[in-house]
C-alpha positions in Angstrom: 27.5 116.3 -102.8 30.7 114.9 -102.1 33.0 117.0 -99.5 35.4 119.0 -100.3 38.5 120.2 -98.1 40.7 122.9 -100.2 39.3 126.1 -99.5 43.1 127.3 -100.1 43.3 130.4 -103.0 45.6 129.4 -105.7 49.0 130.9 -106.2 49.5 131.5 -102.1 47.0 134.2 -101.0 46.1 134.1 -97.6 42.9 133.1 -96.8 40.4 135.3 -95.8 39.3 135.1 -92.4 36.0 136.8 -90.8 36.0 136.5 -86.5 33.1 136.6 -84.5 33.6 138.1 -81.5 37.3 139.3 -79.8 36.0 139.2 -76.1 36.0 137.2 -73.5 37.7 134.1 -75.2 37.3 135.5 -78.4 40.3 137.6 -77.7 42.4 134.1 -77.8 41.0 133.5 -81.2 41.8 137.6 -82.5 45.4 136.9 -81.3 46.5 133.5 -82.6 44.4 134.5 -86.0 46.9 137.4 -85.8 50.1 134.8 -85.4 48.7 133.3 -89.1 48.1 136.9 -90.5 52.1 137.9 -89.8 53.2 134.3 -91.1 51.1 135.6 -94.3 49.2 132.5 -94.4 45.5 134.5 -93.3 44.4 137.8 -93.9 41.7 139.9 -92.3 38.1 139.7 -94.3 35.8 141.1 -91.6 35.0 141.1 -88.2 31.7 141.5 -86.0 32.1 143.6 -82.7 29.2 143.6 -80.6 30.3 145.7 -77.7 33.2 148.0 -78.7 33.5 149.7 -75.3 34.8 146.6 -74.5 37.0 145.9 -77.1 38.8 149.2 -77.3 42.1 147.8 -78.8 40.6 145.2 -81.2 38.4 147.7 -82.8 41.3 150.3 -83.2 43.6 147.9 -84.4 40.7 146.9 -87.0 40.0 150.1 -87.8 43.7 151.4 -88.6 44.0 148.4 -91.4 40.8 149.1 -93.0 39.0 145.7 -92.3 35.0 146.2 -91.9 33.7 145.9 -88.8 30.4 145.1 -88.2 27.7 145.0 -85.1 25.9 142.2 -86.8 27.5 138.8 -87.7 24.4 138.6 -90.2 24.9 141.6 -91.8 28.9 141.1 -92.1 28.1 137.5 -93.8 25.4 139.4 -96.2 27.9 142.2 -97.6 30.9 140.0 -97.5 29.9 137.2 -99.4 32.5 136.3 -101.9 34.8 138.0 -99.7 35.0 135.4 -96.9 36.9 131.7 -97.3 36.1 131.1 -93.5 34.5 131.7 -90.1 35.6 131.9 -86.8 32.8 131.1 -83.7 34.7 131.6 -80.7 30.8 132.7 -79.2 28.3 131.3 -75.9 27.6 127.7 -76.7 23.4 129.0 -77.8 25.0 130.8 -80.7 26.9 127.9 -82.5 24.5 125.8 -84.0 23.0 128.9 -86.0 26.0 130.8 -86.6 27.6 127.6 -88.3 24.6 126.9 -90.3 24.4 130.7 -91.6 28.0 130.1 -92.4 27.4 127.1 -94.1 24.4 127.9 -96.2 26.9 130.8 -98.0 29.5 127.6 -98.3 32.3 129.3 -95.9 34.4 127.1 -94.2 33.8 127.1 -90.2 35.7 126.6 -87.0 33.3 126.9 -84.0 34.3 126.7 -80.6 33.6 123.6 -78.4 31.2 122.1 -77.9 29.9 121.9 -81.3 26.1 123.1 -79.7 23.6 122.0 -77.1 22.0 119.0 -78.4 22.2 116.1 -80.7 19.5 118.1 -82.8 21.5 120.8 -83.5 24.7 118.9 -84.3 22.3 116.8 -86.7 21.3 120.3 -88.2 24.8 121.1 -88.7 25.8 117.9 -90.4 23.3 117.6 -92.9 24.1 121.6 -93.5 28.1 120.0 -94.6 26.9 117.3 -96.8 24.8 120.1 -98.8 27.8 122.2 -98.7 30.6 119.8 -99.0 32.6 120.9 -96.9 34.2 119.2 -93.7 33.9 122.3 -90.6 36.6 122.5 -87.5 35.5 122.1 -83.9 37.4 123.6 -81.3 38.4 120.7 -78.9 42.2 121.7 -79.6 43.6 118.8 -78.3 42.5 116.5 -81.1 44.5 118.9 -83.5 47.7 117.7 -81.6 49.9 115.0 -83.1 50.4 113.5 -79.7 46.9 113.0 -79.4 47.1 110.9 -82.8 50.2 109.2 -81.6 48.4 107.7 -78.7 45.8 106.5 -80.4 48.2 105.1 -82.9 49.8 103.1 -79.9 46.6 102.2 -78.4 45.7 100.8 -81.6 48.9 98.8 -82.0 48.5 97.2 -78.7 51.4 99.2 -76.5 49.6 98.7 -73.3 47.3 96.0 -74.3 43.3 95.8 -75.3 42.4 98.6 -73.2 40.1 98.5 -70.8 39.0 101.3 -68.9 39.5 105.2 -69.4 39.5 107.0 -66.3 39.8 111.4 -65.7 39.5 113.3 -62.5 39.5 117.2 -62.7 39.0 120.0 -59.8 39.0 123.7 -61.3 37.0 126.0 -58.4 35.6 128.9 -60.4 34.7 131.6 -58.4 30.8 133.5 -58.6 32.8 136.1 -60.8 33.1 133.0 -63.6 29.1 133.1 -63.6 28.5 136.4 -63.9 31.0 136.6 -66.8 27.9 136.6 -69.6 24.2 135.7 -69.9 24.6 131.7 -70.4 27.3 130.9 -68.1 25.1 128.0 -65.2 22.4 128.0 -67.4 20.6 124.8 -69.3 18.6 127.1 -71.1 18.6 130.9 -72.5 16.6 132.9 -74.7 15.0 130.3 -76.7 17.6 127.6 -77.0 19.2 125.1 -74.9 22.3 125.9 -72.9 23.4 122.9 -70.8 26.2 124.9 -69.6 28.5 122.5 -66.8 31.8 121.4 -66.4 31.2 118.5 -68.9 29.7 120.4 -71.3 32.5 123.7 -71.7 35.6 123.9 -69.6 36.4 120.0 -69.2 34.6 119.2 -72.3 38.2 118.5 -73.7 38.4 115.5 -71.7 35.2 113.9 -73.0 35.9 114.4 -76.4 39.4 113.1 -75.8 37.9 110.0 -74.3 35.6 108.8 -77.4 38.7 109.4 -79.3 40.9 107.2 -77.7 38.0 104.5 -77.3 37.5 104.6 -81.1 38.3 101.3 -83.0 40.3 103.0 -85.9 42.5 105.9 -85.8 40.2 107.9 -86.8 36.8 106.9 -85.7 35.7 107.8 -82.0 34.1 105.0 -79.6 30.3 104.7 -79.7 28.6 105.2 -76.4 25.9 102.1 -75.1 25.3 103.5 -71.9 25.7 106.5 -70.1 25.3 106.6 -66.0 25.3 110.0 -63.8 25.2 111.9 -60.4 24.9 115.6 -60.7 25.1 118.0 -57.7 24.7 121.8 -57.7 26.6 123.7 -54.7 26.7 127.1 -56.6 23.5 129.3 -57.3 23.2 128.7 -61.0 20.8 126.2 -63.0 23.1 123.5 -63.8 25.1 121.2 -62.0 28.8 122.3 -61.1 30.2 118.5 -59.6 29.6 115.3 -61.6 30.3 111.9 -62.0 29.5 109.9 -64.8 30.6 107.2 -65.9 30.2 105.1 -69.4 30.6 101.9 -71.3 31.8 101.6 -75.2 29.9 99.3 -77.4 33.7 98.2 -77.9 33.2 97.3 -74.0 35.9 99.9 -73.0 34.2 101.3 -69.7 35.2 105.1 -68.6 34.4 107.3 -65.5 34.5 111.1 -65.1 35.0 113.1 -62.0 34.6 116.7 -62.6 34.0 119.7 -60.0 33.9 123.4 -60.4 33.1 123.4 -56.5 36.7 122.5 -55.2 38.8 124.3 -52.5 42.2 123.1 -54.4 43.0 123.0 -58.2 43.9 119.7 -59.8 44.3 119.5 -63.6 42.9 117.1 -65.8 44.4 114.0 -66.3 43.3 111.2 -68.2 44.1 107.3 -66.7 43.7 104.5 -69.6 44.5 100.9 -68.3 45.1 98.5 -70.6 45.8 94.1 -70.0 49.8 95.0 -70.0 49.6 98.4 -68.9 48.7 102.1 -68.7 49.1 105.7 -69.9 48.4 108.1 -67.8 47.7 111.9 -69.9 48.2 115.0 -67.9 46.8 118.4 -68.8 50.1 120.1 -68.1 53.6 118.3 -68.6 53.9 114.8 -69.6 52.4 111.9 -70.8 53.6 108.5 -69.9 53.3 105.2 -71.0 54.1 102.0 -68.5 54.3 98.3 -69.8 56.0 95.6 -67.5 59.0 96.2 -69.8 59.1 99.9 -70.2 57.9 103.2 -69.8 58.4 106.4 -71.9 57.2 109.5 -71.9 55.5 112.2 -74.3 56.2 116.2 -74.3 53.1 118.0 -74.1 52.6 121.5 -75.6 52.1 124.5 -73.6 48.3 125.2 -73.4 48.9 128.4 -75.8 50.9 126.5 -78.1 47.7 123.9 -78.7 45.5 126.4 -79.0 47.8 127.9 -81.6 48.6 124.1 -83.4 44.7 124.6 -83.9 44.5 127.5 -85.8 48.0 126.2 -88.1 46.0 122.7 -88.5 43.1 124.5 -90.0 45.1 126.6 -92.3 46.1 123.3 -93.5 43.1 122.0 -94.3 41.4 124.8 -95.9 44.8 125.2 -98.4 43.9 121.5 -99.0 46.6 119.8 -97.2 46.7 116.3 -95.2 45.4 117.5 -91.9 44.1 116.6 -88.6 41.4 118.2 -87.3 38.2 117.6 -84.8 35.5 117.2 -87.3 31.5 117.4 -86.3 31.7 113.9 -86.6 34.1 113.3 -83.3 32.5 116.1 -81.5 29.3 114.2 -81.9 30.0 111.7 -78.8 30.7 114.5 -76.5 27.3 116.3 -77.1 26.2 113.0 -76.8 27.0 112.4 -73.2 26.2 115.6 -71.8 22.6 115.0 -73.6 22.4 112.0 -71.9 23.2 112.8 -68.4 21.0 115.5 -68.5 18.1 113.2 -69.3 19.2 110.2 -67.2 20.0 112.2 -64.0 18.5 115.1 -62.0 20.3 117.3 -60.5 20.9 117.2 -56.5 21.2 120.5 -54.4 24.3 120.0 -51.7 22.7 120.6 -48.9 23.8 124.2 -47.0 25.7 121.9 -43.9 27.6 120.5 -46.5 28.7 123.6 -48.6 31.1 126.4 -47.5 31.2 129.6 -49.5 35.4 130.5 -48.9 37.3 133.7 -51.0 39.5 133.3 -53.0 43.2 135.1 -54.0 41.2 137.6 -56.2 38.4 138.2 -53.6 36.0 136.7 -55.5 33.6 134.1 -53.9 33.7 130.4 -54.5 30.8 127.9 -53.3 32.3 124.7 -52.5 31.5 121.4 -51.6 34.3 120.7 -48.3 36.1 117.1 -48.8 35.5 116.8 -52.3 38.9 116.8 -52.9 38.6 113.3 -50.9 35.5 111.9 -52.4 36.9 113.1 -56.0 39.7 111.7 -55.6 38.4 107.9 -54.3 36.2 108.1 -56.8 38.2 107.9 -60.0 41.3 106.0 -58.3 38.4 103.1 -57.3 36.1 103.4 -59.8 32.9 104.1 -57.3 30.4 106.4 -57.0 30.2 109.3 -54.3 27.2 106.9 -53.2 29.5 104.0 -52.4 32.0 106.2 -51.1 29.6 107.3 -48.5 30.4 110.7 -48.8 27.2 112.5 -46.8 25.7 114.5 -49.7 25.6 111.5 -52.5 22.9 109.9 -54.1 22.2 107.3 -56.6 23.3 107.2 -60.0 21.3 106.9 -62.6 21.5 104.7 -66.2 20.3 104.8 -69.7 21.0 103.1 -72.5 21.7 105.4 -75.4 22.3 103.0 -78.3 19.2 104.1 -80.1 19.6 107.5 -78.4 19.5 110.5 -81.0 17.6 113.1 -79.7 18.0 115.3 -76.7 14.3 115.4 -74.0 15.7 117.6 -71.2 12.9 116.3 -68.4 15.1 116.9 -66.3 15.6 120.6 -67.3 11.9 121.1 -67.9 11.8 123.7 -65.4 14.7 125.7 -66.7 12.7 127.6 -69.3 10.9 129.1 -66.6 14.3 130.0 -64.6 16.0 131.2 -67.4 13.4 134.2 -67.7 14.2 134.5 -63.9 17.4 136.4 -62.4 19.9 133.7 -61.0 19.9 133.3 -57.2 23.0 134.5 -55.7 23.4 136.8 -58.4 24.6 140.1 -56.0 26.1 138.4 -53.2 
């Protein structure tokens, strides 16, 4: 079956929208779905509340405009069939594979949160689930919703800085014990009966990934394939997963990219995104600008406030289910990124810091980081010189370790074997 994109109701009526969940960052979704409902391009179908003591004000304000509320996302899809044009999945990362798939079976149209779901199995479930429905779903990597994100590429592509040839990103954001203990998943690789791989890679700084393939695509809008995928993964924190990588990966274009990414950090430093090219460089920040530099020139890009992408998200959607020329992060570009965290899992284990080399430190809030001291340093070397913490010497490294992942379509997790034992198992740490 061939896909189809206009989900739009004829003669202007908004859409009808269903949301899964208004916690946690499901209350971003509940709020910009609310900027689309006063601009009388969306209207309220359903919603599913799972703990209303905790969602005092979203079930009141559901309840006053008569929209059903449900305890069950299952049951909300089962009465509201015919009711529903789409589905919002701002839930934990275990939940999106079969959430999108129930969607999908009842042909709604879908945005679910990034990353698309734990495994290349999963996002191969969900795939053949849009052929049979024809329909094209939304991924939640916002920043590929952006036209500046399509206007780089378009300069990449037209040779601004040259053939480009390596993609670099460094990001330190400390999260505290408090971000763990948030929800049931949050550190794990695995919980109740699926895979997890919760890390920085996989969920917070998954942007950066995803943005990345894009950029190393070979068209506008086709996103670089990975050939191989190397890794180091430590673990200062008491959770299953790692919380400090660096990985690094080369294109079968030949564009190579590294990744430095902590959640173990004294000091906050924002993504940003390096690409060097034969006559010159962009270098992408997180927050403010973006700048091209030739031997000729340089000019710079405006970027949105982070609430205004996450609200471009929601208009570029509206778009595409009313049928109009729209870009959007389809399953197919958020394919990569699962792709590389798969990988890393299954090429790398993961290294405990040892305790001389950690420092638990409190932050503004009072809450209690664990953090790796002079990673700022080593972080820092590391994606300015393109080497490993290994090379850098920094006391607590180890080697990395390669695969090649051209043939690679299915995730192992040897490496995680052990995690469905711990996930039945309360988290160390957990009351400190």
């Amino acid at each position: 079956m061939p896909f189809h994109t206009e989900c739009g109701r004829a003669g202007g009526v908004p859409l009808r929208v269903a949301l899964i969940g208004v916690t946690g960052y499901g209350f971003h979704y509940f709020e910009d779905l609310n900027k689309l409902v006063a601009a009388g391009r969306v209207r309220w179908a359903a919603v599913t509340i799972i703990n209303p003591e905790a969602a005092v004000k979203q079930t009141r304000y559901f309840s006053e405009r008569g929209v059903p509320v449900y305890g069950d996302y299952r049951v909300m899809l089962r009465k509201e069939q015919g009711n529903i044009d789409w589905v919002c999945i701002p839930t934990g990362i275990g939940w999106h594979q079969r959430m999108t798939l129930d969607a999908l079976e009842l042909g709604l149209q879908v945005l679910v949160e990034k990353p698309l779901a734990p495994t290349l199995q999963d996002v191969g479930e969900i795939e053949q689930a849009e052929r049979d429905a024809g329909i094209h779903i939304g991924v939640g990597f916002q920043h590929t919703f952006l036209d500046e994100t399509w206007e780089i590429k378009e300069r990449l592509l037209g040779g601004e800085i040259g053939k480009v040839d390596r993609i670099d990103c460094l990001a330190l954001w400390p999260r505290s014990q408090r971000y763990y203990d948030r929800n049931d998943w949050a550190g794990r690789l695995h919980h109740e009966g699926t895979w997890i791989l919760d890390s920085p890679l996989h969920n917070g700084l998954a942007h950066m990934v995803n943005l990345i393939l894009f950029w190393s695509g070979d068209s506008l809008g086709e996103s670089g394939l990975l050939r191989t995928v190397g890794a180091e993964l430590y673990r200062a924190k008491p959770i299953e997963s790692f919380d400090t990588i660096r990985t690094v990966a080369e294109m079968e274009n030949g564009i190579k990219a590294g990744v430095v990414l902590t959640h173990s950090s004294h000091h906050n430093f924002d993504p940003e995104v390096r690409i060097t090219g034969t006559r010159g460089s962009l270098l992408w920040r997180y927050c403010g600008h973006h700048t091209f530099t030739t031997d000729r020139a340089s000019s710079v890009l405006t970027t949105p406030t982070n609430e205004r992408v996450r609200e471009i998200m929601f208009e570029r959607m509206a778009d595409h289910l009313e049928g109009k020329a729209a870009r959007i992060c389809t399953s197919e570009m958020a394919r990569g990124t699962c792709k590389w965290v798969n990988a890393v899992h299954d090429a790398a284990p993961i290294r405990d810091i040892p305790a001389a080399h950690r420092e638990c430190i409190t932050d503004h809030c009072g809450d209690s980081i664990d953090t790796i001291p002079g990673i700022e340093y080593y972080a820092m070397r590391a994606y300015k010189e393109c080497r490993s913490f290994s090379e850098l010497e920094a006391p607590w490294a180890g080697a990395t370790f390669d695969i090649d992942v051209r043939k690679y379509n299915a995730f192992q997790g040897g490496h995680c074997a052990g995690s469905l034992e711990m996930a039945k198992a309360p988290r160390r740490g957990r009351n400190r």
